[in-house]
N, C-alpha and C positions, 0 to 999 in steps of 0.2 A: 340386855344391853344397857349401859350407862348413859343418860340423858346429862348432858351441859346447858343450863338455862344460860342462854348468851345475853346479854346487854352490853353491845360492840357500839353499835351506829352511833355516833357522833353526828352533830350538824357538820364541822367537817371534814368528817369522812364521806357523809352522805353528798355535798356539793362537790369531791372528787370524784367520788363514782357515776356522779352525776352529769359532771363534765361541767360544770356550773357552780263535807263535809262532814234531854235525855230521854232518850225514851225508846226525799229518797234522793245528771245534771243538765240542763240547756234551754230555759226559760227564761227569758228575759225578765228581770224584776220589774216592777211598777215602780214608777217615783213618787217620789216623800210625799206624802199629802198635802195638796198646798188648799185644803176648803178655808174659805173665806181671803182668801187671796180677791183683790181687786173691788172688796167689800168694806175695806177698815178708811174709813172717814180723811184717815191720815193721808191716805194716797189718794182721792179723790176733793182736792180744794174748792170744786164748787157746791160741793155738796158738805162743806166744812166749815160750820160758824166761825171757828177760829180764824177762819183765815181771811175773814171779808168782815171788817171791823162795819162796815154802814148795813150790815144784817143782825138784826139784834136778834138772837135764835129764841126768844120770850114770846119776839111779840110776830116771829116769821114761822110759825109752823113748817113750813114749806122747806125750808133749811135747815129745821132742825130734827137730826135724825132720832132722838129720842121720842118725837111725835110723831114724824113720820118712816112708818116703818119701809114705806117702797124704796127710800133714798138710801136707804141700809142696813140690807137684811143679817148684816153679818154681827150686828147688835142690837138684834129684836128677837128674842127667844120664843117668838112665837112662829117665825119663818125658819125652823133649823134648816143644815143644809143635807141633801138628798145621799143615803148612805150610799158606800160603795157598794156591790156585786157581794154578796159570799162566796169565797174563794174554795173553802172547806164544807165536809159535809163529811157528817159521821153516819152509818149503815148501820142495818147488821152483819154482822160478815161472814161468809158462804163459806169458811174455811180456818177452823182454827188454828191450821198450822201443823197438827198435828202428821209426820209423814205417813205411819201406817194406815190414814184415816184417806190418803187422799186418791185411792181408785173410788169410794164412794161420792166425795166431795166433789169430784172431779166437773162436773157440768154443771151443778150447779156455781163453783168460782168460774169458772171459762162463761157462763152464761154473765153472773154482775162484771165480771173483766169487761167484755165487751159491749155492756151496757150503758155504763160509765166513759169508756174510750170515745162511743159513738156523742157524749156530750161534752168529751176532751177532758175526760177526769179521769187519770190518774192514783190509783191506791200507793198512800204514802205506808204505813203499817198497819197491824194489827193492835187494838185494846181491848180494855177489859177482861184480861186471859182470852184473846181470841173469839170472844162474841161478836165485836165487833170491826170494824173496818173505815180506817179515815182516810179519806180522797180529798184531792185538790184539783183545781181547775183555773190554772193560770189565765184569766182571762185577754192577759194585752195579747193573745194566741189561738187561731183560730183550730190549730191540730184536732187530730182525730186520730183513734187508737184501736186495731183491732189484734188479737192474739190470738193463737194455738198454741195446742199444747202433742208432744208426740213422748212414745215410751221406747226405751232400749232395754228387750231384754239379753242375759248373757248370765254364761256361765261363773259364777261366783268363784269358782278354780281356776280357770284358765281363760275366760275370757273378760278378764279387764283391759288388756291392750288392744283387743278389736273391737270392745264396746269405745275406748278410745277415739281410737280410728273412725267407729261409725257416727259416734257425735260427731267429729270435725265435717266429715264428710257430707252431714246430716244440715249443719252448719251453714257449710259452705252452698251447697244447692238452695237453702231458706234465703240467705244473706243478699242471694241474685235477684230474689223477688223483692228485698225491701224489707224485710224480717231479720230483726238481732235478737240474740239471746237475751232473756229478760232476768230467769230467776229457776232454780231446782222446786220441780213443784212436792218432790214427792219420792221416797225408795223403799223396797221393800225385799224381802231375802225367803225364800220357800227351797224346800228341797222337792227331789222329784223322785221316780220312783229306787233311783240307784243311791239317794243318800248327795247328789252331787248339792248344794249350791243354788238355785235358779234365782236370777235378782233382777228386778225392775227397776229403771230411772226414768223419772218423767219430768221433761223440762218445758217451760215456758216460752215462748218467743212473740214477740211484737213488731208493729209496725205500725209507722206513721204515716198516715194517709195522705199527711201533710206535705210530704217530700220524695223525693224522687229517685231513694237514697237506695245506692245497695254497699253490701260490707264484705269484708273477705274476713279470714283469722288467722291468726297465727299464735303455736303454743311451744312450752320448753318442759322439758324434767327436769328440776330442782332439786331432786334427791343427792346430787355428788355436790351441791354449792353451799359454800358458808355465806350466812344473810348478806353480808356487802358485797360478794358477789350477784347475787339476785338485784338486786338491789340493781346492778351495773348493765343488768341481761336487762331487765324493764326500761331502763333507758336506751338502751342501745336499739331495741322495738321502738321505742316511744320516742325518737329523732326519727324512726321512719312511718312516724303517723298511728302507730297502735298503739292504743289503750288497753290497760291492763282491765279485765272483766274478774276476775276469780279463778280460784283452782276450779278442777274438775269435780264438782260437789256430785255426790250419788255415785261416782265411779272409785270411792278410795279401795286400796290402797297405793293407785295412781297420786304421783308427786307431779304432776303435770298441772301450771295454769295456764288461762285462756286468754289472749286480748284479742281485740277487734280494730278493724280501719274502716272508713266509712272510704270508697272507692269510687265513686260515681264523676262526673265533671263539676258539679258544684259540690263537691266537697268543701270543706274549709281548708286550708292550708295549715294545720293545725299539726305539731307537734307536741311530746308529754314529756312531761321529765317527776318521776317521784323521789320522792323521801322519805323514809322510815324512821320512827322517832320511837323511843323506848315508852311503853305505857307508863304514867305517873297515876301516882293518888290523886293530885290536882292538875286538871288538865288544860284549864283555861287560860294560863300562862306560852304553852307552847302554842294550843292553837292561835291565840290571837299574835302571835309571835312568826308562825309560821303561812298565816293571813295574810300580817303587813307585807311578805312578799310573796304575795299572789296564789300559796298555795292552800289549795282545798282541800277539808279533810274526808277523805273518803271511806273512812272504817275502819277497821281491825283485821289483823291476818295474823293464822295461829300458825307459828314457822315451826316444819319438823323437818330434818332432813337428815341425812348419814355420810357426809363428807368422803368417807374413807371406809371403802367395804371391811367390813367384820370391824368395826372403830367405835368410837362413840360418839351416839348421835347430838345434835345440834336442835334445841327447843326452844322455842319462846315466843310472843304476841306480843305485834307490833302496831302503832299507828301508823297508817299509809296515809301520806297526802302527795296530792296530783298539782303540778301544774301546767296548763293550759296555756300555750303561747299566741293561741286566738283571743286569748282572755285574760290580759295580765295586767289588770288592774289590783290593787288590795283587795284585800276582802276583808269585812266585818263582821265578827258574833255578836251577838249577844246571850245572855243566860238570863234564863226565866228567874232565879233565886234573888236577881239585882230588881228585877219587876215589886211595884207594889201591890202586896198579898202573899208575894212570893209564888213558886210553883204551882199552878191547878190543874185539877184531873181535865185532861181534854177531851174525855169523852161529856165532860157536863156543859150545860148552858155557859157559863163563864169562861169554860175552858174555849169552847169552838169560840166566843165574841173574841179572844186573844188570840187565837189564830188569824181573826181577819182583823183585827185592828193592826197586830204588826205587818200582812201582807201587806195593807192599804199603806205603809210607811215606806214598803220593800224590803220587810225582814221575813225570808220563808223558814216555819217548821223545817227542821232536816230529814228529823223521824230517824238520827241516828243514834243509836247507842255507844256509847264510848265507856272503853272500864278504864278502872281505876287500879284494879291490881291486874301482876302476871299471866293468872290463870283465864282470866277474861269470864271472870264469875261473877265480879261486884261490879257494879255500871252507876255513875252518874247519877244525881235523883232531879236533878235538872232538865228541861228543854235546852237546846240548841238551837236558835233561829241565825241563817246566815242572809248577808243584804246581797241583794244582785240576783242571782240567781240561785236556784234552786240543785243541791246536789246529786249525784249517782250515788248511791249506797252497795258496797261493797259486801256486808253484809245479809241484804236483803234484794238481791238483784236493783234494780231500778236503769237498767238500760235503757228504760221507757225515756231517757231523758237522755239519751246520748245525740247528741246532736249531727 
């Protein structure tokens, strides 16, 4: 069958349809760092030789804060001021990712998941090829995080539409207790003794101890739609409160994705509206473009579809960004490559102190990957830190953060 690499979406076309974040959303950021605020001499006149001509700061110790350090610790380099929290904490990590690897892996990641959650930390991704593991811990937040994981199996011939089925379903009964889907842990594919097929999916779900949240789902087949259409179906969800989560990962070759609503009385009032933006070689342009009005970038999606039975199919990978009508201030990046030294490994000493120096300012790691070409092969050699809050990663589950 003939593949069409499309590059359609326009910005607008995208705001018709719409009717109108190198290397995981619903955290409040920290503000700017304001140490030594209420310490500089300047703002405190009586403790300011300048400002009281009949003290001569020579012969007054007492006024002068270069003698004395208790009138002004915020320039006596001997009283620095008291660091912030670490936000970040790099592991080892229980899981390289690898899928076929993960009936073994299995209790050991669900054991550091919930070890981490019980101190409100969060796994942002995977380093170092998967030895390791970096978590954050937004502190202006008391949350608490606990996970399971459960497996679908089904017949790799004929049962992709009822292993379908029984995700939603599987879904739907978790989401009543406070449980959203988090992340695809894992698939694997065996035959049995007739030669059929037999295929396992095991997925992740969480829950915040913190709220009192339950979720419902709702999902489409995209196989008969060209991208601005899709595109027009996630909106037309997301004015009624659902967010888009991801396709069906582990069940392909299901065209089906997932969104979620948070359902309870304190829900937020929270409407989405997306945009898909064509992948560029340099990306920092659109995003901070598609920031200044409020939307988030939430990852990459590889679009296949077949419009028109026996036809030719429709391909390509796109950037998604969300926006959030509970949330519709700008948003800010930044890239690590503008930092002095440029880029650092964040699994090293330096790396993690840049993690929380820019938390402490309200800029979080995103932990997303963004390519640079079509095929979603070449990625960024940059970090992404976004201000405000912290994003969902479309790529790499992060529901954990769905608010």
């Amino acid at each position: 069958m003939k593949k069409i690499n499309v590059a359609v979406l326009t910005a607008t076309v995208l705001l018709a349809a719409c009717g109108g974040g190198g290397s995981d959303g619903g955290f409040s950021g920290f503000p700017p760092d304001s140490q030594g605020s209420g310490t500089d001499p300047g703002t405190n006149p009586g403790n300011n030789p300048g400002t009281n001509p009949g003290n001569n700061p020579g012969t007054n110790p007492g006024t002068n804060p270069g003698t004395n350090p208790g009138t002004n610790p915020g320039t006596n380099p001997g009283t620095p001021p008291t660091p912030a929290p670490a936000q970040y904490e790099v592991t080892s990590s229980a899981w390289n990712g690898d899928r076929e690897s993960y009936v073994a892996s299995n209790p050991a990641l669900m054991k550091q998941l919930n070890e981490q959650g019980a101190k409100g930390s969060v796994q942002m991704t995977r380093l170092s090829n998967g030895t390791k593991a970096l978590y954050v811990n937004p502190q202006s937040m008391n949350d608490k995080y606990i996970y399971k994981e459960f497996t679908l199996t089904f017949s790799g011939r004929d049962g992709w539409s009822q292993a379908s089925i029984a995700l939603q379903t599987r879904l739907e009964e978790e989401g009543a207790k406070g449980y959203v889907l988090h992340s695809l842990l894992g698939d694997t594919s065996t035959l049995d003794d007739s030669l059929n097929a037999i295929r396992k999916a095991s997925f992740i779900l969480v829950k915040n101890q913190s709220l009192s949240a339950t979720y419902s789902y709702s999902k489409f087949d995209y196989n008969r739609m060209m991208p601005v259409d899709f595109v027009a179906k996630l909106n037309e969800l997301g004015q009624q409160g659902y967010r888009f989560l991801n396709g069906e990962l582990g069940l392909s070759p299901n065209s089906n994705v997932l969104l979620v609503k948070r359902t309870d009385a304190a829900a937020p009032a929270a409407i989405y509206t997306y945009a898909f933006d064509n992948v560029v070689a340099d990306p920092k342009p659109q995003l901070t473009s598609r920031g200044a009005a409020g939307y988030r970038y939430k990852g990459y999606f590889e679009y296949f579809a077949n419009p028109t039975p026996g036809g030719q199919s429709v391909e390509g990978t796109f950037n998604v960004y969300e926006l959030d009508s509970s949330q519709p201030a700008a948003i800010t990046y930044r890239f690590s490559d503008s930092f002095a030294g440029g880029p650092v490994a964040l699994d090293t000493p330096e790396g993690l102190a840049r993690l929380n120096e820019q938390a402490n300012q309200g800029f979080f790691y995103t932990g997303l990957r963004i390519p640079t070409n079509s095929d979603a092969t070449i990625f960024v050699d940059y970090a992404v830190y976004v201000g405000g809050r912290l994003l969902s990663n479309l790529n790499a589950g992060g529901a954990v953060f769905f608010p």
